[in-house]
C-alpha positions in Angstrom: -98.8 -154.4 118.6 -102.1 -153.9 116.6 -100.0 -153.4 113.4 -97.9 -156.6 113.9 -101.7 -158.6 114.5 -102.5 -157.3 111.1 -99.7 -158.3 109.1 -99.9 -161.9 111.0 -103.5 -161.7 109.5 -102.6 -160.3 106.1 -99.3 -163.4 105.9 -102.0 -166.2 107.0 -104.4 -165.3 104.3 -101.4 -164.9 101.5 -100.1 -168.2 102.6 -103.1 -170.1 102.6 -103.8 -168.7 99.2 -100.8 -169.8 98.3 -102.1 -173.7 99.6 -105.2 -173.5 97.8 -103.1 -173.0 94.7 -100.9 -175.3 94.6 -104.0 -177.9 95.6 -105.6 -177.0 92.0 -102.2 -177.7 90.4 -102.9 -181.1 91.4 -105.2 -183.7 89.5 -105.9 -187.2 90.8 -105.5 -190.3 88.1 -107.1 -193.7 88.2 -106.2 -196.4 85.8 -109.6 -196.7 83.1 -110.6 -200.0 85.0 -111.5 -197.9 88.0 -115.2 -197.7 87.8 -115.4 -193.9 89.5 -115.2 -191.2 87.7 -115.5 -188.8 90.8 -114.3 -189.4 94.3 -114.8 -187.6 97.6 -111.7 -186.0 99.6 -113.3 -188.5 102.4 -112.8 -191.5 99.9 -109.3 -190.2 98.6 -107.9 -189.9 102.3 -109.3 -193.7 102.8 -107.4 -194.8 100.0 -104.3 -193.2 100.7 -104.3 -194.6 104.1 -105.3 -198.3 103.7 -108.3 -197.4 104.9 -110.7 -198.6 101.9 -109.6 -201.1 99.7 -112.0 -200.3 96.8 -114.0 -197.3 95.0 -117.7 -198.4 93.8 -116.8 -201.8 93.8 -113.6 -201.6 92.2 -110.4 -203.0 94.0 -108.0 -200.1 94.1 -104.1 -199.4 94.9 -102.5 -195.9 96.0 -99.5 -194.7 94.5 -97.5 -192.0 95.6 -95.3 -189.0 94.2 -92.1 -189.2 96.5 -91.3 -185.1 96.3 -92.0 -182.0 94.5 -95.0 -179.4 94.9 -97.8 -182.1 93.8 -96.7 -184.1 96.5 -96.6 -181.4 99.4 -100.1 -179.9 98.3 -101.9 -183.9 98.1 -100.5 -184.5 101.1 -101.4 -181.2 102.9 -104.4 -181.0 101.6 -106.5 -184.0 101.3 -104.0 -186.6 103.5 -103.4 -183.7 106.7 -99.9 -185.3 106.9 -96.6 -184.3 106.2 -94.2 -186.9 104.3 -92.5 -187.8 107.2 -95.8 -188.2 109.0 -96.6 -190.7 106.2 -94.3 -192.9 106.6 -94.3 -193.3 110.0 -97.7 -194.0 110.0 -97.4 -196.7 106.8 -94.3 -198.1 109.1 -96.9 -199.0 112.0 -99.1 -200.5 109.9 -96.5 -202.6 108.1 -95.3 -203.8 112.0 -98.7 -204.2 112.8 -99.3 -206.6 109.7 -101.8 -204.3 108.5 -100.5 -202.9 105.7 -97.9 -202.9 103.3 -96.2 -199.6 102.3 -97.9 -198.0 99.0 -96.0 -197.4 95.6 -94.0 -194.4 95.9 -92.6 -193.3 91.9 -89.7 -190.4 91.7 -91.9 -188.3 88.7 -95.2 -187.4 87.3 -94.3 -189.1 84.3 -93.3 -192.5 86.3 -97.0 -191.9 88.2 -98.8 -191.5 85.3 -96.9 -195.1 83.2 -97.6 -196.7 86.7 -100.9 -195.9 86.9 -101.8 -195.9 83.1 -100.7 -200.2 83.4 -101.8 -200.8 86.6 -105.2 -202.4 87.2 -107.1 -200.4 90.2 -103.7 -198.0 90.3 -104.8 -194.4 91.8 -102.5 -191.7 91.6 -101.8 -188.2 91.7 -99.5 -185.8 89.5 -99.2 -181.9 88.8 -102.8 -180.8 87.0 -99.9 -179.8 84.0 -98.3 -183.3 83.5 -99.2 -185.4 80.5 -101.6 -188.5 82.0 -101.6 -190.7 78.8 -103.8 -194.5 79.2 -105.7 -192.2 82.7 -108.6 -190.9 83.6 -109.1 -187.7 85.7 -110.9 -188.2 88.8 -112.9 -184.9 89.9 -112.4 -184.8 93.7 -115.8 -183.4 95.7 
């Protein structure tokens, strides 16, 4: 069994490579107005779940990919929630009246418009998809 314990070890490591690379193929956006040019993971997963309402004093909105590979990896990696996870919990907060459910756009290039004309707008999109009227924001 010694032999099956190592290729369990040698798949966990190749997978979570894999993880880590899809996370640098994603870049988070803010609309120009957004004050930050940096955010923390900490912040981010605030924002994304109607935790904080604002970055360095400037009144912010979330807005979601609906699917592909950006999606997966921001929500894997800096949410801990699956999409159907999501959802659900946006769902009880909408019940709960404490929360209305975030933007959600079908494409990087409908993230990036929405964000780029959007006052406070946050998004995320593959680190290769055109951005134009954003700014990067480096995540620490």
């Amino acid at each position: 069994m010694r032999p099956i314990g190592g290729l369990m070890m040698v798949l966990g490591l190749a997978v979570g490579a894999t993880v880590h690379a899809a996370v640098t193929d994603v870049k988070v956006i803010a609309n120009p107005s957004v004050a930050a040019s940096s955010i923390s993971a900490a912040e981010l997963k605030d924002v994304f779940l109607a935790v904080r309402t604002s970055v360095k004093g400037t009144a912010v909105e979330p807005v979601l990919g609906r699917n592909g590979p950006a999606h997966e990896a921001f929500l894997k990696e800096y949410l801990g929630k699956s999409d159907v996870a999501l959802t659900t919990y946006f769902r009880s907060l909408v019940f709960t009246g404490k929360a209305s459910m975030p933007k959600a756009l079908d494409s990087d290039a409908d993230v990036a418009a929405y964000v780029a004309k959007t006052k406070g707008a946050i998004g995320y999109v593959s680190s290769s998809a055109a951005a134009p009227g954003t700014k990067t924001l480096e995540v620490k």
